[in-house]
C-alpha positions in Angstrom: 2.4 -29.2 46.8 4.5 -29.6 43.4 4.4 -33.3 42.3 6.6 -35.7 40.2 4.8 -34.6 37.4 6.2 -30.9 37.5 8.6 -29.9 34.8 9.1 -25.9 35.2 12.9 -25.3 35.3 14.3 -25.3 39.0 11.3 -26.5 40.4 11.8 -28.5 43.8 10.0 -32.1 43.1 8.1 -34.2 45.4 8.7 -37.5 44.5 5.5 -39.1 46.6 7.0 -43.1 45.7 10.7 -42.3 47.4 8.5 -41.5 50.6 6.1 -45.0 49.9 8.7 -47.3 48.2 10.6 -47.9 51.4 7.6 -48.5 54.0 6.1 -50.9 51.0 9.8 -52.8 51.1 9.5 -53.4 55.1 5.7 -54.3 54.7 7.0 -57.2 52.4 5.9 -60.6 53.5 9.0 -62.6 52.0 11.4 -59.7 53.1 12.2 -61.0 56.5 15.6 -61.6 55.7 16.1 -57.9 55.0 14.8 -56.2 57.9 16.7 -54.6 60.2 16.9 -56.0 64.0 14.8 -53.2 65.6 12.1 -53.8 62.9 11.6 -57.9 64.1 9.4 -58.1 66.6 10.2 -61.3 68.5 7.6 -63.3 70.1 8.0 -63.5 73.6 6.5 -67.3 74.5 4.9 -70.2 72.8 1.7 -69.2 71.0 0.2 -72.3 72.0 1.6 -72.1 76.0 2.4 -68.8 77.3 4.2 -70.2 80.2 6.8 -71.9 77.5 9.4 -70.2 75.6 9.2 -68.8 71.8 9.4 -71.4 69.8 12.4 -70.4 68.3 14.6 -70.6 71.6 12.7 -73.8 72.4 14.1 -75.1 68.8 17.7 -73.3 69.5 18.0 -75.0 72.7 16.8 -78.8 71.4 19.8 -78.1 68.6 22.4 -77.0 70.5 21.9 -79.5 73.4 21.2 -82.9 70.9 23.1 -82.6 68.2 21.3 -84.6 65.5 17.6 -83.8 67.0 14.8 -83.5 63.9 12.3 -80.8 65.0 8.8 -79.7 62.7 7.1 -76.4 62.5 3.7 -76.5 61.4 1.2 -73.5 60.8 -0.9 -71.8 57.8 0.3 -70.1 55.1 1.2 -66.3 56.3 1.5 -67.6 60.1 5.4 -66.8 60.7 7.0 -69.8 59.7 9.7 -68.6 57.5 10.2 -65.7 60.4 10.5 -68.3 63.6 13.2 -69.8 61.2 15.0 -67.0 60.7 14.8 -66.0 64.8 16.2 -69.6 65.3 19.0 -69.1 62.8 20.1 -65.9 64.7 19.7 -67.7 68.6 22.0 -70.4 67.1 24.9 -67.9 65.6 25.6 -66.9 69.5 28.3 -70.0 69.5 31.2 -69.3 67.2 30.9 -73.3 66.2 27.7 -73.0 65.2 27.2 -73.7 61.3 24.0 -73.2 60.4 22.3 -73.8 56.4 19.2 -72.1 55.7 17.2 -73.0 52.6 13.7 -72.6 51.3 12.9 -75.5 49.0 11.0 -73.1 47.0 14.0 -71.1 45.5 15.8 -74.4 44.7 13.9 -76.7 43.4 10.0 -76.9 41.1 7.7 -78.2 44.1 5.7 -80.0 41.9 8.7 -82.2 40.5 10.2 -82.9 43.8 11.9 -86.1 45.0 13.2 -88.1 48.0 17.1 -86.8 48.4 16.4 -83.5 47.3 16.8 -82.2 50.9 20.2 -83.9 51.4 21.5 -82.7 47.8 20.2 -79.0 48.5 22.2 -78.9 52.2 25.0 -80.8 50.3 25.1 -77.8 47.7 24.8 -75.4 50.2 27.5 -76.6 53.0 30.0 -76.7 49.7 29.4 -73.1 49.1 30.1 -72.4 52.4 33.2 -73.9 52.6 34.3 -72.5 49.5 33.1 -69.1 50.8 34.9 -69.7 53.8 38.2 -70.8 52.5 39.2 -68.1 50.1 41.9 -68.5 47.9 42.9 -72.1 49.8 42.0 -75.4 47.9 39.4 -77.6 49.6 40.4 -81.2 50.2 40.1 -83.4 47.0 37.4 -85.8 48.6 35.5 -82.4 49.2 35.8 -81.9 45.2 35.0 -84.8 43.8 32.0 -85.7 46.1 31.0 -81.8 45.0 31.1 -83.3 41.3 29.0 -86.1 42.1 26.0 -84.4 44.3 25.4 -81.9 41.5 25.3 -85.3 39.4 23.0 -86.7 41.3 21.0 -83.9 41.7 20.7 -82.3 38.1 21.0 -85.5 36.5 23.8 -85.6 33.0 23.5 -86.4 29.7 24.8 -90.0 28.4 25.8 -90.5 24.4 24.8 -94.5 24.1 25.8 -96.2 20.7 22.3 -96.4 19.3 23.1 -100.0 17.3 23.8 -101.3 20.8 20.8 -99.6 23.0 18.1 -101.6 23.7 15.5 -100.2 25.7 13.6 -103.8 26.4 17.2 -104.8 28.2 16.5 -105.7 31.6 19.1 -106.8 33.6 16.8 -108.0 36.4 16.1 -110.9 35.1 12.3 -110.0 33.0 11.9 -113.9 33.1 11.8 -113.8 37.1 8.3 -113.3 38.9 8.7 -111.5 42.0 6.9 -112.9 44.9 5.9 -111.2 48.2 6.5 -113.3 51.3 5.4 -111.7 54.3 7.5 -111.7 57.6 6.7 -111.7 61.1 7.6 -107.8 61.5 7.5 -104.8 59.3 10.2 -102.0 59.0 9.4 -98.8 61.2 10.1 -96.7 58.0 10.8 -98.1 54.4 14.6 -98.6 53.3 16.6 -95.8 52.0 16.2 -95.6 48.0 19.8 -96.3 46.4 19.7 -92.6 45.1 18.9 -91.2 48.4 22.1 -93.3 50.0 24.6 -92.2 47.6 23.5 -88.8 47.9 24.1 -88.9 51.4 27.1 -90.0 51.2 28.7 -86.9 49.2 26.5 -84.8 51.5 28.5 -86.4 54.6 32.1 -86.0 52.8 31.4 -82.3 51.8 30.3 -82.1 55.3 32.9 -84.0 56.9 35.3 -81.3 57.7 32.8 -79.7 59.9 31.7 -82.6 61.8 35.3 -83.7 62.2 35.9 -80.4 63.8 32.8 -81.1 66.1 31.1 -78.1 64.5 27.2 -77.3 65.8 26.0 -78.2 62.1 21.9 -76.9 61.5 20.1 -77.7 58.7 16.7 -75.0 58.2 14.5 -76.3 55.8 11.1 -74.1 55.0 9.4 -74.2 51.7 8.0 -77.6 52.0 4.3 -76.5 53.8 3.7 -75.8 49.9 4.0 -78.8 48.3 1.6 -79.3 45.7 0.7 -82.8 46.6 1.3 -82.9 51.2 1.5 -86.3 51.5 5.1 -86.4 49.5 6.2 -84.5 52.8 6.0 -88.0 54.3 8.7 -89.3 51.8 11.1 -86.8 52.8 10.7 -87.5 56.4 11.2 -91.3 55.9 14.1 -91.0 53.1 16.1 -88.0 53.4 15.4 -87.1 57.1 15.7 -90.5 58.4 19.0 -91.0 56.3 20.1 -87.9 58.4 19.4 -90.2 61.8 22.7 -90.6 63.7 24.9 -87.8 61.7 25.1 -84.9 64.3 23.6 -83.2 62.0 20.3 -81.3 63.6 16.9 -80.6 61.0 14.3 -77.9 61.5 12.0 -78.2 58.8 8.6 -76.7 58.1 5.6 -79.6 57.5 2.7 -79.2 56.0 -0.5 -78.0 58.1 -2.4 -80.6 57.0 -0.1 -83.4 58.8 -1.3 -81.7 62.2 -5.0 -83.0 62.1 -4.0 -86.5 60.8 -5.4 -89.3 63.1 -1.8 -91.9 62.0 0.2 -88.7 64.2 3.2 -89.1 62.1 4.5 -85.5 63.2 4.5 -86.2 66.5 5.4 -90.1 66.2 8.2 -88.6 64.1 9.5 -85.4 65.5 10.5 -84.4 68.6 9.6 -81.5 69.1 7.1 -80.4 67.4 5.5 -76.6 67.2 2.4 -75.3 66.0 2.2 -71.8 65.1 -2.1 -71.0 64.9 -2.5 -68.8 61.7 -3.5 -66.2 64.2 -0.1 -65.2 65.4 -2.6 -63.0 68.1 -5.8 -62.2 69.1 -5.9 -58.3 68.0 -8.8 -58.0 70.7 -6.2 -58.3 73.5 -2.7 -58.5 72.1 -0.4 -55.6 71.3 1.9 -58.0 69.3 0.5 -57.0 65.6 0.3 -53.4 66.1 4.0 -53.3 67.1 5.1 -54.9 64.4 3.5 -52.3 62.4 4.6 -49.4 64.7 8.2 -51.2 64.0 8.3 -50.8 60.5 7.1 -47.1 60.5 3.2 -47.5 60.0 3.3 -44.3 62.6 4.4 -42.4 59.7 2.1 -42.8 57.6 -1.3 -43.4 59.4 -2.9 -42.8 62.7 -3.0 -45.6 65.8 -6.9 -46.1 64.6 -6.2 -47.0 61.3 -3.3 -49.4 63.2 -5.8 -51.0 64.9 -8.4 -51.4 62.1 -5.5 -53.2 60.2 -4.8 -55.4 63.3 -8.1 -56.2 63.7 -8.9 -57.2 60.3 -6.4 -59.3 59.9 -7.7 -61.7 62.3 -4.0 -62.0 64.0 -2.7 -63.3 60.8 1.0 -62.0 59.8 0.6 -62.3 56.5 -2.5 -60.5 56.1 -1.6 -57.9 58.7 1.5 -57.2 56.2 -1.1 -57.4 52.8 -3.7 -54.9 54.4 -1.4 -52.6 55.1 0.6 -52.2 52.0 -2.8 -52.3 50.5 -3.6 -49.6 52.3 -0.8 -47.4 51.4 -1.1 -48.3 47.5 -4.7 -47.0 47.8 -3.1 -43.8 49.5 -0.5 -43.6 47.2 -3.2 -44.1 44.2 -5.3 -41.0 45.7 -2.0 -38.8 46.2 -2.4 -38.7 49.9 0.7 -38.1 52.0 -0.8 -40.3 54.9 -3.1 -43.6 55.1 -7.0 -42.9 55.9 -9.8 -44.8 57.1 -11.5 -45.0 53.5 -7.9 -46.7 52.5 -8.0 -49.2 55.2 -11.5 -50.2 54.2 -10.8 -50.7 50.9 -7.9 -52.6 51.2 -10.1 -54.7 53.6 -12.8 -55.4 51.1 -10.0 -56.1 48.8 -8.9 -58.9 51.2 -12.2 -59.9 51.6 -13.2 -60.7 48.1 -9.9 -62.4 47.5 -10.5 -64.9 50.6 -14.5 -64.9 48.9 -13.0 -66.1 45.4 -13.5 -70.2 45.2 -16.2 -70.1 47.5 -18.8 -72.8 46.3 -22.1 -73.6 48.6 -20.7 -76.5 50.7 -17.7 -74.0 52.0 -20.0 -71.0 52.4 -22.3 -73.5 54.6 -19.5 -74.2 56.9 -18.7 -70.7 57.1 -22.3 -69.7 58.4 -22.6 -72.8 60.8 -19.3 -71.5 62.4 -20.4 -67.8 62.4 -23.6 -68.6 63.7 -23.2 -71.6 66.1 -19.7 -72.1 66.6 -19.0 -75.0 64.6 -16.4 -76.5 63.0 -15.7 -80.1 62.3 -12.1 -80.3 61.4 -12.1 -83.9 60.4 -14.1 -82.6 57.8 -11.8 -82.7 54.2 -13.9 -79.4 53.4 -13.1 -77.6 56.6 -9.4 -78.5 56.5 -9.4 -76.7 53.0 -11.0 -73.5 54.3 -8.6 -73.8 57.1 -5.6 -73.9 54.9 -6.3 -71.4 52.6 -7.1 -69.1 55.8 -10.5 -68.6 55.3 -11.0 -69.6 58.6 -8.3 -68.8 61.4 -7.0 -71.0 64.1 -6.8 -69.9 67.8 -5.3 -70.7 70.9 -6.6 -69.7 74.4 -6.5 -71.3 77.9 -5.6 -74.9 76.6 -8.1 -75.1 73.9 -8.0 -74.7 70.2 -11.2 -72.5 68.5 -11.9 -71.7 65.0 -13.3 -68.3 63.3 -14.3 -66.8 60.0 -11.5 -64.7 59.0 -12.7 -61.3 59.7 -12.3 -59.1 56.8 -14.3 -62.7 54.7 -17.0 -62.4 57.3 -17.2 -58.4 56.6 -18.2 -59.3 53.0 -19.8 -62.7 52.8 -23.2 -63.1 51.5 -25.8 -63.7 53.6 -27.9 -66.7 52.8 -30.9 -66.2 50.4 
């Protein structure tokens, strides 16, 4: 077979990457946006309560019917977050009023120098570019301007020239001679009061947005990136500023919380939210569902490997998406390294081992102790701090069957863990 690397005049070239390149780009984990219809694979109930819809007609519905509803979506890294958003956004686009802003915090903003009102700025931003986008060469109202002008104010901060003769950094209009004194009340707020940045903010968000509601639009905000904040408990700040300044706008909020927030004994999620949804990292058992092979078979694994090496994939993956899309790109690399037209079994196992090792990375003896008490006796104490790291990181899997929640190793870890000395 000639190969890229043929130079003879007239020679017909096979260019081995145009045949990978494009199974590589559907195999992409942060591609869902880009895939085609017939390449999603939908799930077809709740993955906690089969006799309850998918979560993202569940969330559809609870938007459409209560305007201003705040719904959470929590679930490990890789789990389908980011895709049950997207489903959502498509159920909602069936009414021709519906209006709905997707954003992932991620591409806006550095997560790790985040603050309260940077939801309501980002939605702001985005519902102005929509009615820009949507006007066309027409001129948007001037309150519509001008409270444009502020938000990115607010939200990028400016630059002020101050007279340095009259600066004085130790001026304190406060009063710096006044003590402040705590005197305690009979009752205490429900959640703190909104931060003076946070209100203004919301109020250009509301006047960009206030064409829309005044025209009794379906108005959805989708907010995913925030699962990856580099310190969780901030996630409670945004609930409590940005979300609650949201309370009472018609304006509906699907965001996606932090796993972590799901085992903690105050229940704010659920005290907070209604609904809230729980995607287990484990989309599927691979032992008895046929949901992760199809989504392989959907994005034209067929082509390129047998159903056994489909099922080795599946299986190794534990059920997680993520990792069901990382093995098998793996895989194909590992073909594509070895100029093979199609994906073997020695691909798959490397690409397995590969996993393996980078789930094995970190490891120190307290986690691998955990590990071999759930391997060998079932155990898992998910109180413990320890066990809800391994748990994050998806070293060990969630799972859902017949009402109860269980715990395993993920597989392709347990293939290559050490066994005690």
């Amino acid at each position: 077979m000639q190969t890229a690397t043929d130079s003879k005049p007239g020679a017909v070239v096979f260019d081995r990457r145009q045949v990978y390149r494009p199974f590589l780009e559907r195999l992409n984990p942060i591609g869902s946006q880009n895939l085609l219809p017939d390449e999603i694979v939908a799930p077809d109930h709740d993955p906690r309560d089969t006799g309850e819809p998918p979560i993202h007609v569940a969330f559809a519905n609870t938007a459409e019917l209560t305007r201003g509803s705040q719904m959470a979506l929590v679930g490990g890294i890789g789990s389908g977050k980011t895709t049950e958003l997207l489903l959502t956004q498509k159920e909602l686009s069936r009414h021709s009023d519906a209006v709905n802003i997707f954003v992932d915090m991620a591409d806006y903003t550095d997560l790790s120098e985040i603050s309260p009102g940077a939801i309501l700025a980002t939605a702001g931003i985005q519902l102005y570019r929509r009615l820009l986008k949507k006007a066309g060469s027409k001129k948007l109202p001037d309150a519509v301007g001008t409270a444009w002008a502020k938000l990115r104010e607010l939200a990028f901060g400016k630059t002020k020239w101050i007279d340095p003769e009259a600066f004085d950094p130790h001026d304190d209009e406060s009063g710096a001679d006044l003590v402040p004194v705590e005197v305690p009340g009979v009752m205490k707020l429900r959640f703190p009061a909104l931060r003076g940045q946070v209100v203004e903010i919301l109020g250009q968000l509301l006047t960009i947005a206030s064409p829309l509601l005044e025209d009794e639009a379906q108005l959805t905000l989708l907010v995913d990136g925030l699962d990856r904040l580099i310190r969780p408990e901030l996630f409670r700040e945004f609930a409590e500023q940005d979300l609650q300044a949201l309370r009472g706008t018609k304006i509906s909020v699907i965001i996606v919380a932090p796993l972590l927030f799901l085992y903690d004994k105050s229940r704010f999620l659920q005290d907070y939210f209604d609904p809230v949804k729980h995607i287990p990292a484990a989309a599927a058992d691979p032992r008895t569902s046929t949901f992760l092979r199809q989504i392989l078979e959907r994005r034209g694994a067929l082509d390129f490997m047998d159903r056994a090496e489909i099922a080795t994939i599946a299986k190794y993956s534990g059920g997680a998406l993520r990792d069901l899309l990382t093995l098998a790109r793996s895989s194909a690399e590992y073909a594509y390294r070895d100029a093979e037209d199609r994906i073997g079994r020695g691909h798959v196992n490397a690409a397995i081992k590969q996993l393996g090792n980078r789930y094995l990375v970190g490891l120190g003896n307290t986690h691998r102790r955990l590990l071999r008490r759930l391997i060998g006796h079932g155990e898992f104490p998910i109180e413990n701090s320890t066990a809800q790291e391994l748990l994050v990181n998806r070293q060990v899997l969630e799972y859902f069957k017949g009402g109860v929640d269980y715990f395993a190793v993920h597989p392709a870890l347990t293939r290559i863990l050490p066994k005690p000395a």
